[in-house]
mmCIF file of the protein (N, C-alpha, C, O) and its ligand, coordinates in Angstrom:
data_MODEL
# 
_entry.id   MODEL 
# 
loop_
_entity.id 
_entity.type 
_entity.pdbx_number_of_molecules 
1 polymer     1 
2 non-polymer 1 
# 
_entity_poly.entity_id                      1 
_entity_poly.type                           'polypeptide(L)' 
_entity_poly.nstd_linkage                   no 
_entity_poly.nstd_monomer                   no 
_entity_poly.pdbx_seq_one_letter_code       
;(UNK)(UNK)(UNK)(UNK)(UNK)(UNK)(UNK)(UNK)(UNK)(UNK)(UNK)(UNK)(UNK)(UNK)(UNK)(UNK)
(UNK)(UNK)(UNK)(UNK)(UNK)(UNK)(UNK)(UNK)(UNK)(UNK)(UNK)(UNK)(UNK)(UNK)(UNK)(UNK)
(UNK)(UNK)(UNK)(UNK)(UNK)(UNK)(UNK)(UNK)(UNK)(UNK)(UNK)(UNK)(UNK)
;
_entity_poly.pdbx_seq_one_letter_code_can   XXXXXXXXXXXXXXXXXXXXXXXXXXXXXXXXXXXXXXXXXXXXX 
_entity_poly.pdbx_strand_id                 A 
# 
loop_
_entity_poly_seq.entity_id 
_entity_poly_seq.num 
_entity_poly_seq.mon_id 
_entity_poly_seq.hetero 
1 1  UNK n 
1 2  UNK n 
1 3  UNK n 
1 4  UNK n 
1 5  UNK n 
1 6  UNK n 
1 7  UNK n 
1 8  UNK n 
1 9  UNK n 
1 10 UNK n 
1 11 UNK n 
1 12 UNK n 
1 13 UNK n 
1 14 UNK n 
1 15 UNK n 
1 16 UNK n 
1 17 UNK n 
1 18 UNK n 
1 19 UNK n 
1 20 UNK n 
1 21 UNK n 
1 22 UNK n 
1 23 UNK n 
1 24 UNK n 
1 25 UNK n 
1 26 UNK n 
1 27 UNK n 
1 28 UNK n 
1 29 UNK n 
1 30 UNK n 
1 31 UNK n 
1 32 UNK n 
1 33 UNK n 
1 34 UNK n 
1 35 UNK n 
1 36 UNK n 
1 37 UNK n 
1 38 UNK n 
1 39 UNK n 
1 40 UNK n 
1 41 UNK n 
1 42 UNK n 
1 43 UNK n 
1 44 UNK n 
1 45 UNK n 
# 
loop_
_struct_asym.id 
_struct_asym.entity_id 
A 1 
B 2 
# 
loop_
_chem_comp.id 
_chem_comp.type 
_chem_comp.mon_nstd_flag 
UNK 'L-peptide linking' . 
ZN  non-polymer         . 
# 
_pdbx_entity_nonpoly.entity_id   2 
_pdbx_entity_nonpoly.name        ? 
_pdbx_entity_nonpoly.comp_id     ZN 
# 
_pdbx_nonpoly_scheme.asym_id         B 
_pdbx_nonpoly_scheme.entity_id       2 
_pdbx_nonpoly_scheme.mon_id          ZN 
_pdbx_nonpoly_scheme.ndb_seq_num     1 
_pdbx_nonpoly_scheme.pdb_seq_num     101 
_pdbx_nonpoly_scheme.auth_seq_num    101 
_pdbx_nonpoly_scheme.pdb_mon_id      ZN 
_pdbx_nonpoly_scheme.auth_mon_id     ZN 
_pdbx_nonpoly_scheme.pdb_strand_id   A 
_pdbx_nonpoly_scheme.pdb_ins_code    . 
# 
loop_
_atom_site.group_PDB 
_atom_site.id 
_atom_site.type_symbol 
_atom_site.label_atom_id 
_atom_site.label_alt_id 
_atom_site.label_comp_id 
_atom_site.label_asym_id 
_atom_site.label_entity_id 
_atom_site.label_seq_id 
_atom_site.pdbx_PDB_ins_code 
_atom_site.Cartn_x 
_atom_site.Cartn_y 
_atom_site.Cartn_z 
_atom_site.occupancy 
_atom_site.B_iso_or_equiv 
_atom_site.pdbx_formal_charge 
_atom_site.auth_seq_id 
_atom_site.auth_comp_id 
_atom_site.auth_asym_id 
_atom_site.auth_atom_id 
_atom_site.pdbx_PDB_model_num 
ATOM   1   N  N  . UNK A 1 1  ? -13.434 15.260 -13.948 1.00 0.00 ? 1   UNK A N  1 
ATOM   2   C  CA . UNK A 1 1  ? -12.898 16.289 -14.841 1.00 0.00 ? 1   UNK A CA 1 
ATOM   3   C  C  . UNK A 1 1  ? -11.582 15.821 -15.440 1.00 0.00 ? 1   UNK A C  1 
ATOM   4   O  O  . UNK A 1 1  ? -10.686 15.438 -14.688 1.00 0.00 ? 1   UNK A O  1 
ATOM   5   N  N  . UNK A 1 2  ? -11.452 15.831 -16.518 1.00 0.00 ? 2   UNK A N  1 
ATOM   6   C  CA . UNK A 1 2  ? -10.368 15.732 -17.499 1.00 0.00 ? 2   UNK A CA 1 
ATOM   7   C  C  . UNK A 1 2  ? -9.030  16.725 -16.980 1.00 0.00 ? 2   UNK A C  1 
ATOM   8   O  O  . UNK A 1 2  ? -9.049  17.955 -17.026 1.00 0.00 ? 2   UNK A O  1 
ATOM   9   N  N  . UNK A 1 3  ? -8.271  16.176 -16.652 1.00 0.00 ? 3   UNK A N  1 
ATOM   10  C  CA . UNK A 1 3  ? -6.972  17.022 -16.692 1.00 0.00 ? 3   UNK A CA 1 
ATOM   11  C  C  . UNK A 1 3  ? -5.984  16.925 -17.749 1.00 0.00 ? 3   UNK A C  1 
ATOM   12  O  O  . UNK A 1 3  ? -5.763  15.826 -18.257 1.00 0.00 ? 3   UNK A O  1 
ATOM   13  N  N  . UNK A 1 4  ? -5.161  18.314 -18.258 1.00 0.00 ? 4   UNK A N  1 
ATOM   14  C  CA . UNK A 1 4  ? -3.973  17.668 -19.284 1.00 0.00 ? 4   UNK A CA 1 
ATOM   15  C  C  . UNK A 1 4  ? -2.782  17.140 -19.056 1.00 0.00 ? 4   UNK A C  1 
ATOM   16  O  O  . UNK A 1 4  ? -1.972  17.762 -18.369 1.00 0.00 ? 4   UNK A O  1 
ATOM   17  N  N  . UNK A 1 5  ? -2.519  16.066 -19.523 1.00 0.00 ? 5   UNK A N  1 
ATOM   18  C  CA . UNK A 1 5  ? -1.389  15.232 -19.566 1.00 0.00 ? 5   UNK A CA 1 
ATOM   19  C  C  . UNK A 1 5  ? -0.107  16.043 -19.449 1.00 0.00 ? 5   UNK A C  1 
ATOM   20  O  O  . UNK A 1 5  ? 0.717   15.678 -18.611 1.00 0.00 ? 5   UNK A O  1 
ATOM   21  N  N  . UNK A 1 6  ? 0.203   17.361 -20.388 1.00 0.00 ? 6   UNK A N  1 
ATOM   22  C  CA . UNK A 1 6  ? 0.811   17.673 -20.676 1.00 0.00 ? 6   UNK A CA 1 
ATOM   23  C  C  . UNK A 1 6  ? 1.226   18.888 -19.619 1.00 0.00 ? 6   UNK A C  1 
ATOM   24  O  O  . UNK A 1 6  ? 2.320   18.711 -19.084 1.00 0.00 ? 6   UNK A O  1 
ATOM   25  N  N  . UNK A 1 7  ? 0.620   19.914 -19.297 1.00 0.00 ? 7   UNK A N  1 
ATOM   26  C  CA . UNK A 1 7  ? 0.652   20.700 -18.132 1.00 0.00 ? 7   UNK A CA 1 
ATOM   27  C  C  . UNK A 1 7  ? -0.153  20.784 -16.981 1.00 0.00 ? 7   UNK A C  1 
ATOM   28  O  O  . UNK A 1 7  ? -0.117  21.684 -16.142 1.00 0.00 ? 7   UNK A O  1 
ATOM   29  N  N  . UNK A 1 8  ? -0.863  19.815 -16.991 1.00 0.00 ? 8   UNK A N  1 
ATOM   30  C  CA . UNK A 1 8  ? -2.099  19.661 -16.318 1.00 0.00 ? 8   UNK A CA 1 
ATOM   31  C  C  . UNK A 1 8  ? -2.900  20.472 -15.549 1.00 0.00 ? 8   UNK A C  1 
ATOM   32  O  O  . UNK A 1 8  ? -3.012  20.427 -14.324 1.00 0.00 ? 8   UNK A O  1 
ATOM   33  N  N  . UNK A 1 9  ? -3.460  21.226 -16.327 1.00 0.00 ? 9   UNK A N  1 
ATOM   34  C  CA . UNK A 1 9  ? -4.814  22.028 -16.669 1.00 0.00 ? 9   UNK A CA 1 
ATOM   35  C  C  . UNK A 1 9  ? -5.685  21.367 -16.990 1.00 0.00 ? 9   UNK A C  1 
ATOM   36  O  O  . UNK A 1 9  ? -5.620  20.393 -17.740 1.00 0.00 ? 9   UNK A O  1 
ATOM   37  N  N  . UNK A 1 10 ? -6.997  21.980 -16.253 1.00 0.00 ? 10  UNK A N  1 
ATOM   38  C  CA . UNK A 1 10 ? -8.391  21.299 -16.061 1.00 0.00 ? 10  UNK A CA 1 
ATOM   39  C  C  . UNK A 1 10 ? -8.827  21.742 -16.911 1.00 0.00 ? 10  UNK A C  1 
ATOM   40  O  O  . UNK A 1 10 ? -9.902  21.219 -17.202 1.00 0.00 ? 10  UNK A O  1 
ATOM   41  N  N  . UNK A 1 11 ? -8.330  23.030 -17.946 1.00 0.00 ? 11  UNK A N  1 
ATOM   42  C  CA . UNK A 1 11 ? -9.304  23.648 -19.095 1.00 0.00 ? 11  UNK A CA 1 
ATOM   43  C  C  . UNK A 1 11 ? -9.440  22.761 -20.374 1.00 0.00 ? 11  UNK A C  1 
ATOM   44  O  O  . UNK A 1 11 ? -9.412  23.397 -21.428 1.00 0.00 ? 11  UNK A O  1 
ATOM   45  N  N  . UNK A 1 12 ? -9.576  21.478 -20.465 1.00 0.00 ? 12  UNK A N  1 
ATOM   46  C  CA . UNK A 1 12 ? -9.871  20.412 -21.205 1.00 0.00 ? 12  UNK A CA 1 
ATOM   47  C  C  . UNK A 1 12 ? -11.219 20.437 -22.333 1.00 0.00 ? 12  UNK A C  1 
ATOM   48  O  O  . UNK A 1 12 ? -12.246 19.850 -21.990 1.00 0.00 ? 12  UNK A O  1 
ATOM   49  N  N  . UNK A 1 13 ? -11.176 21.027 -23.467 1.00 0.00 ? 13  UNK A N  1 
ATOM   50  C  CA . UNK A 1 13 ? -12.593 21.046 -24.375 1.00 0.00 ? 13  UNK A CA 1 
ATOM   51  C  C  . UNK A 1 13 ? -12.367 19.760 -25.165 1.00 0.00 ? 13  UNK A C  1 
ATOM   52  O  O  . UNK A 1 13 ? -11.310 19.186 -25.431 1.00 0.00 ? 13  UNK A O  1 
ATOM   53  N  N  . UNK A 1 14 ? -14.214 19.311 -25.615 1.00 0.00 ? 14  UNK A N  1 
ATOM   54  C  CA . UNK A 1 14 ? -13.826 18.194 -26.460 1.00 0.00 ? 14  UNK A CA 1 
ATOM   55  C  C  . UNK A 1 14 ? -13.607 18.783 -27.815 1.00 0.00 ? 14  UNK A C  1 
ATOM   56  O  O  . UNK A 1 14 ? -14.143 19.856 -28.094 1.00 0.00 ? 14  UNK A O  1 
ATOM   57  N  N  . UNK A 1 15 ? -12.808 18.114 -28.727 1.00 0.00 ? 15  UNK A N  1 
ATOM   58  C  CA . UNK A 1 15 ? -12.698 18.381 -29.876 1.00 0.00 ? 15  UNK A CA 1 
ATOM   59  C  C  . UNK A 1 15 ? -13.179 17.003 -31.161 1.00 0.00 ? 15  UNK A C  1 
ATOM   60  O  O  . UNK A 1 15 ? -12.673 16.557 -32.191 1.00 0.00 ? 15  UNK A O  1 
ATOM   61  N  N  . UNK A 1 16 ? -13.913 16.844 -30.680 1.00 0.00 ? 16  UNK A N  1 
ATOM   62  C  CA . UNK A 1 16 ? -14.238 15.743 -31.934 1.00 0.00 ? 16  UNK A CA 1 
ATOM   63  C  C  . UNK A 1 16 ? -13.939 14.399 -31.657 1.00 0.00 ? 16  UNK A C  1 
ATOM   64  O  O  . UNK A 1 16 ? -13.389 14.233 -30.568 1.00 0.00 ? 16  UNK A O  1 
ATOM   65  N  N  . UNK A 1 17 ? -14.199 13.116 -32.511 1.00 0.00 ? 17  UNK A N  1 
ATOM   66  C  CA . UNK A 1 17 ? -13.608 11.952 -32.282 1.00 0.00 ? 17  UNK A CA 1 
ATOM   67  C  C  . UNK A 1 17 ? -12.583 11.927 -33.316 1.00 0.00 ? 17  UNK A C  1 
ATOM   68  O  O  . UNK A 1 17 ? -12.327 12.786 -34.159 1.00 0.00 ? 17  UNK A O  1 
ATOM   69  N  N  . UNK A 1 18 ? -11.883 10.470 -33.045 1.00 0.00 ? 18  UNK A N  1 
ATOM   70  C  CA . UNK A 1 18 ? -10.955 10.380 -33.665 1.00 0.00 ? 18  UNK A CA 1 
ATOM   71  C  C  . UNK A 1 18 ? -11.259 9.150  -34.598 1.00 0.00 ? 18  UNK A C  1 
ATOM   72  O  O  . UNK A 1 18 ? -12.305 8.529  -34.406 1.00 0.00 ? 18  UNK A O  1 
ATOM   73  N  N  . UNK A 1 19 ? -10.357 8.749  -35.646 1.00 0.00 ? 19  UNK A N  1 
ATOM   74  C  CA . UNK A 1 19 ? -10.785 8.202  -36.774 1.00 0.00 ? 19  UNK A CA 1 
ATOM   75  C  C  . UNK A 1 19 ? -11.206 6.931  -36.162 1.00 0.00 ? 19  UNK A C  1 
ATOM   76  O  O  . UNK A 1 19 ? -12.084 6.362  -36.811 1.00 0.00 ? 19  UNK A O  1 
ATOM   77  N  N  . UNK A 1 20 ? -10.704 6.144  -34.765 1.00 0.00 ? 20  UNK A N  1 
ATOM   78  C  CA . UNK A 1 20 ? -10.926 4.931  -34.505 1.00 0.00 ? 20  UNK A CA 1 
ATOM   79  C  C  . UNK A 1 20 ? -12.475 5.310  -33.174 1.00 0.00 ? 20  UNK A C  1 
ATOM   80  O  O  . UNK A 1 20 ? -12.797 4.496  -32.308 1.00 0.00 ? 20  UNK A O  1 
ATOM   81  N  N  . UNK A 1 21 ? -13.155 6.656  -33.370 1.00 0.00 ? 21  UNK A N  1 
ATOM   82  C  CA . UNK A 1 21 ? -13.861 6.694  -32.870 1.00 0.00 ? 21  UNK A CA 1 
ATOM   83  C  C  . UNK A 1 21 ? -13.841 6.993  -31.377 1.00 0.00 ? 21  UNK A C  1 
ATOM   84  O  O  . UNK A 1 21 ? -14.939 7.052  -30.825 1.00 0.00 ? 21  UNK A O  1 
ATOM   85  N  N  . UNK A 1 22 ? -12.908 7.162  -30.756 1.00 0.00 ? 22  UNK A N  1 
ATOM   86  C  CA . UNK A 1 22 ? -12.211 7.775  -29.387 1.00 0.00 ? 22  UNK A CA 1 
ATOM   87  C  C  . UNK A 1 22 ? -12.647 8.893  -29.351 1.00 0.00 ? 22  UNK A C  1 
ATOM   88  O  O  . UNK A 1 22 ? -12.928 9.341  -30.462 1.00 0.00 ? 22  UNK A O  1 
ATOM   89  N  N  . UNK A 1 23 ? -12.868 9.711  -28.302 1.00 0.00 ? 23  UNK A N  1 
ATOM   90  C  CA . UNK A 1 23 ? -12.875 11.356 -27.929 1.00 0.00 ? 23  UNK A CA 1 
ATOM   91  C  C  . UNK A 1 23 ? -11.743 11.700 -27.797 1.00 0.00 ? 23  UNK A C  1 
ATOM   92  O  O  . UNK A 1 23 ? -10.785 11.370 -27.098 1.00 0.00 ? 23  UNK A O  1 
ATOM   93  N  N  . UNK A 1 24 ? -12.030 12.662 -28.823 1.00 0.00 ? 24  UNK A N  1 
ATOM   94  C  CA . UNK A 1 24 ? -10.480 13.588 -29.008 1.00 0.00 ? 24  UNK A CA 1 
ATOM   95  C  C  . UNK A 1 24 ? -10.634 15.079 -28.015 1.00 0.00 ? 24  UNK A C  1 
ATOM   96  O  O  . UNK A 1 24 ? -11.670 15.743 -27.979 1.00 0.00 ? 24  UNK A O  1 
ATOM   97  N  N  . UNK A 1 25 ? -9.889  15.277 -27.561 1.00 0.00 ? 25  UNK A N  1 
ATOM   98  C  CA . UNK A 1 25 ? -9.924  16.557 -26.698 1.00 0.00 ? 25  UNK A CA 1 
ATOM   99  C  C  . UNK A 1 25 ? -8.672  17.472 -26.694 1.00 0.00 ? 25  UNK A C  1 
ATOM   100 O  O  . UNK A 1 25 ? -7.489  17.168 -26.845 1.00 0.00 ? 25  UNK A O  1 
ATOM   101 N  N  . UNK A 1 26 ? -9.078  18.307 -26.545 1.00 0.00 ? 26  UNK A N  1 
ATOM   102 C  CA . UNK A 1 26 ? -7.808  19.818 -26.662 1.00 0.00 ? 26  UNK A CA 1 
ATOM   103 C  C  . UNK A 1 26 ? -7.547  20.618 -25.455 1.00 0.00 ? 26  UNK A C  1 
ATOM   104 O  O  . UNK A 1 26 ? -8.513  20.988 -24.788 1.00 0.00 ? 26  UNK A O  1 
ATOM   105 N  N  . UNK A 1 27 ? -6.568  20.871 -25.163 1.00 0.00 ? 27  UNK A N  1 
ATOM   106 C  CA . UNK A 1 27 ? -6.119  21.737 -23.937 1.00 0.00 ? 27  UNK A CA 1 
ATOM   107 C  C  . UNK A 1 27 ? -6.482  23.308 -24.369 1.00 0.00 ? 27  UNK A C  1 
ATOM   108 O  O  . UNK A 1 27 ? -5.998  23.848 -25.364 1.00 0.00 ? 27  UNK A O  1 
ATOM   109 N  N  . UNK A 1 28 ? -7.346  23.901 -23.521 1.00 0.00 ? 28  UNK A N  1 
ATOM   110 C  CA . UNK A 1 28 ? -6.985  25.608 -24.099 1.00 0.00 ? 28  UNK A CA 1 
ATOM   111 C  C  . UNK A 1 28 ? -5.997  25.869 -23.763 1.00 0.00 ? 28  UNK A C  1 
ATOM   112 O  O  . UNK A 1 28 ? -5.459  26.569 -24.621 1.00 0.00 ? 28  UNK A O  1 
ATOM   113 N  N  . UNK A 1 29 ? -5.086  25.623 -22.544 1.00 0.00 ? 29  UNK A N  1 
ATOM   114 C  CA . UNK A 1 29 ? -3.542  26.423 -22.035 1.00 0.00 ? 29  UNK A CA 1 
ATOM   115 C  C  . UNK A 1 29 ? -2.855  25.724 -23.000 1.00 0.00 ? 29  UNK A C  1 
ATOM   116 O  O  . UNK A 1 29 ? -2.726  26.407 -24.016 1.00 0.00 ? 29  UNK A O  1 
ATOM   117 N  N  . UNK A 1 30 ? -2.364  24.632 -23.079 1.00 0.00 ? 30  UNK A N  1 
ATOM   118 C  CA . UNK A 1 30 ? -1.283  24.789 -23.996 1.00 0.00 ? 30  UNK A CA 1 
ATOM   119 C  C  . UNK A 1 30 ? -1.783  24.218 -25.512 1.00 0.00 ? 30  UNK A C  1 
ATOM   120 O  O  . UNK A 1 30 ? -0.881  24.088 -26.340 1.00 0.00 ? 30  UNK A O  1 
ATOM   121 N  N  . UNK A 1 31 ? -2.736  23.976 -25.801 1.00 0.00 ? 31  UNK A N  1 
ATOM   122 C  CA . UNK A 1 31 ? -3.042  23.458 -26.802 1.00 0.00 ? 31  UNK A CA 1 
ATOM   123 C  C  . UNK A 1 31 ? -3.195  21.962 -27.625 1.00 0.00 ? 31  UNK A C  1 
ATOM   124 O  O  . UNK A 1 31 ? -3.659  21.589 -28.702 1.00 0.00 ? 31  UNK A O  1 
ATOM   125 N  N  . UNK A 1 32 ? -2.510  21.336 -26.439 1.00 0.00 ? 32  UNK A N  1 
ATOM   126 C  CA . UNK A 1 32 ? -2.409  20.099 -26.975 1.00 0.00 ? 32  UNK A CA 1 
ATOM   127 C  C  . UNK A 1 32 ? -3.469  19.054 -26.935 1.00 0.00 ? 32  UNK A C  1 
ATOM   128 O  O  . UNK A 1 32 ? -4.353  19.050 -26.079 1.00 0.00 ? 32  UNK A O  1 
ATOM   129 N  N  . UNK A 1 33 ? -3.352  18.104 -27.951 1.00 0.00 ? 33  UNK A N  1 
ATOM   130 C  CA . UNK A 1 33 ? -4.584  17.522 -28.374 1.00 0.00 ? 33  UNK A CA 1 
ATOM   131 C  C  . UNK A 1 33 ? -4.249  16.200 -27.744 1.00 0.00 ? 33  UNK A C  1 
ATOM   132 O  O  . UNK A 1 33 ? -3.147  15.719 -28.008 1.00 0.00 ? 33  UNK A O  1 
ATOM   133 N  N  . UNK A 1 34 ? -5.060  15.559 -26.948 1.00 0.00 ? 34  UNK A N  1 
ATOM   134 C  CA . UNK A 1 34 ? -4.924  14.469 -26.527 1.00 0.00 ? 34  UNK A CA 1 
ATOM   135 C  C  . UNK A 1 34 ? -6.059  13.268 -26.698 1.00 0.00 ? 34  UNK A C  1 
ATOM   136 O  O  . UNK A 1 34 ? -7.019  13.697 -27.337 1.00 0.00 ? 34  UNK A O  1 
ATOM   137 N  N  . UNK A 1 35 ? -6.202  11.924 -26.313 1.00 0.00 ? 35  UNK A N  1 
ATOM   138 C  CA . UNK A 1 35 ? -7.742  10.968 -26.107 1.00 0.00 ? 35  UNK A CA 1 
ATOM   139 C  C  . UNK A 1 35 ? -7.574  10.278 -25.337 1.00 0.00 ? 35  UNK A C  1 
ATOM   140 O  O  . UNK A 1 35 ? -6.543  9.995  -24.728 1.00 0.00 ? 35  UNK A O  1 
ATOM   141 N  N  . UNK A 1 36 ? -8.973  9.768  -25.233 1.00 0.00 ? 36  UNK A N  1 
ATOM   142 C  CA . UNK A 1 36 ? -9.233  8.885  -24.093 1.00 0.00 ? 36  UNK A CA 1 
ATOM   143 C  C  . UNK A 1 36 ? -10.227 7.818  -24.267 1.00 0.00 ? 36  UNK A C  1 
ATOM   144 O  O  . UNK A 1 36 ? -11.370 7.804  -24.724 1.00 0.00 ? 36  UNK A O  1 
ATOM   145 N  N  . UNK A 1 37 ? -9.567  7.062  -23.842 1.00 0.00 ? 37  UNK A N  1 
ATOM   146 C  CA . UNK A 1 37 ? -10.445 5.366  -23.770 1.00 0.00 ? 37  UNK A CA 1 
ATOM   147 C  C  . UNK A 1 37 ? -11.243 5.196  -23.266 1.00 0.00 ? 37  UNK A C  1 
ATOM   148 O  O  . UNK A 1 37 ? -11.641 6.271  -22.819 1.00 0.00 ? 37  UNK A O  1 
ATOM   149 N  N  . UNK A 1 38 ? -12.048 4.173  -22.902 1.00 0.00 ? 38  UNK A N  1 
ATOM   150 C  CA . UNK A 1 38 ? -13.221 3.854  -21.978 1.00 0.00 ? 38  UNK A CA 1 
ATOM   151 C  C  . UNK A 1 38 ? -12.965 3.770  -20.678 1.00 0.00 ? 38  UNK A C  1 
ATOM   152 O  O  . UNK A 1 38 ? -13.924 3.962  -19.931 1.00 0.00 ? 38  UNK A O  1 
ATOM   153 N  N  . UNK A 1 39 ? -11.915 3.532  -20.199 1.00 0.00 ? 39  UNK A N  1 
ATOM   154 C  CA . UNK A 1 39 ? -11.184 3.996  -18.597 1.00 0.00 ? 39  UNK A CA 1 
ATOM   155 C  C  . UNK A 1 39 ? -10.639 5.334  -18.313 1.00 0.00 ? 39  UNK A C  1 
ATOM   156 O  O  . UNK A 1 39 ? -10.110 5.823  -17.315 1.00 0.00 ? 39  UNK A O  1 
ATOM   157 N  N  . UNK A 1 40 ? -10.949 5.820  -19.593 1.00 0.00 ? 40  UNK A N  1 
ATOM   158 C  CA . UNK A 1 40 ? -10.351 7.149  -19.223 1.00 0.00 ? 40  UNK A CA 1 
ATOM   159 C  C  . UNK A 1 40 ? -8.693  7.631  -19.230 1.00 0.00 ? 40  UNK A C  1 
ATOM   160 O  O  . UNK A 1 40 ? -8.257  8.753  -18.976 1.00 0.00 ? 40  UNK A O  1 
ATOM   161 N  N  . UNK A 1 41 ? -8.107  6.688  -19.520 1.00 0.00 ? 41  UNK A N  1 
ATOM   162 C  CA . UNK A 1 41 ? -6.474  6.860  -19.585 1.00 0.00 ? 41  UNK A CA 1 
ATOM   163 C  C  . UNK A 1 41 ? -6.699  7.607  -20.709 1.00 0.00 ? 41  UNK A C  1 
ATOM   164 O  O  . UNK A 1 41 ? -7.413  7.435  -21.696 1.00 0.00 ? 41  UNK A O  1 
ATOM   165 N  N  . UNK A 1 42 ? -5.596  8.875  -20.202 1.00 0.00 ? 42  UNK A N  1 
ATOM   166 C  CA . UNK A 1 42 ? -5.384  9.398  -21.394 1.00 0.00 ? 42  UNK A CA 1 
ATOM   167 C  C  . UNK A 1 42 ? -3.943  9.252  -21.866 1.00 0.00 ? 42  UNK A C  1 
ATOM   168 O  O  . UNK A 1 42 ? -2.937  9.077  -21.178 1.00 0.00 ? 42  UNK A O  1 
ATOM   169 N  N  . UNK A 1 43 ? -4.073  9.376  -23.362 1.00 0.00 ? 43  UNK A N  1 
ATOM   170 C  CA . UNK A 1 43 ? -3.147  9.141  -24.135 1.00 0.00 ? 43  UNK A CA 1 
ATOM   171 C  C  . UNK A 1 43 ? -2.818  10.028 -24.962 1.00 0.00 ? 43  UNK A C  1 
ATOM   172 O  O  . UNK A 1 43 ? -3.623  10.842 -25.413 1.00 0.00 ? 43  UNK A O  1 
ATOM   173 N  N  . UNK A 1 44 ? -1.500  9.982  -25.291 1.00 0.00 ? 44  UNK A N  1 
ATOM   174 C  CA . UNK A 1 44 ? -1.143  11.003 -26.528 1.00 0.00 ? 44  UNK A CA 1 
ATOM   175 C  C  . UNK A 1 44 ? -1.667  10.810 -27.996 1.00 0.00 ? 44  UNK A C  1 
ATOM   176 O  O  . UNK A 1 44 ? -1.846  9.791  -28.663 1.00 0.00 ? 44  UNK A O  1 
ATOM   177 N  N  . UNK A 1 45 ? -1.833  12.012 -28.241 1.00 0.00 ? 45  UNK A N  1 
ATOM   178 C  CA . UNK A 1 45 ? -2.753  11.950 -29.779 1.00 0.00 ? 45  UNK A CA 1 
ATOM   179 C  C  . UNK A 1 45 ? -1.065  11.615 -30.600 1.00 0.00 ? 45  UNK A C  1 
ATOM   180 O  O  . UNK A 1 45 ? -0.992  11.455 -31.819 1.00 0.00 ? 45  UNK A O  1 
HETATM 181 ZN ZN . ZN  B 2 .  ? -2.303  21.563 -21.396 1.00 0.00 2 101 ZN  A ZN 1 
# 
């Protein structure tokens, strides 16, 4: 399960890819949009 970077909340939805083709994902608690690589590190959008 995806946790957020930012407050880390498990309520993690995907939101689309990103232009270089990454999964883009969104926090419902705080909103923030983050991605993730093929290891799974996530990174700031
Ligand atoms: Zn969050």
């Amino acid at each position: 399960m995806l946790i957020c970077p930012s407050c880390m909340s498990g309520k993690v939805v995907k939101n689309g890819k990103t232009y270089y083709g990454k999964q883009n994902h969104k926090c419902k608690d705080c909103n923030r949009q983050f991605v993730t690589n093929n290891k799974h590190t996530i990174t700031d959008q």
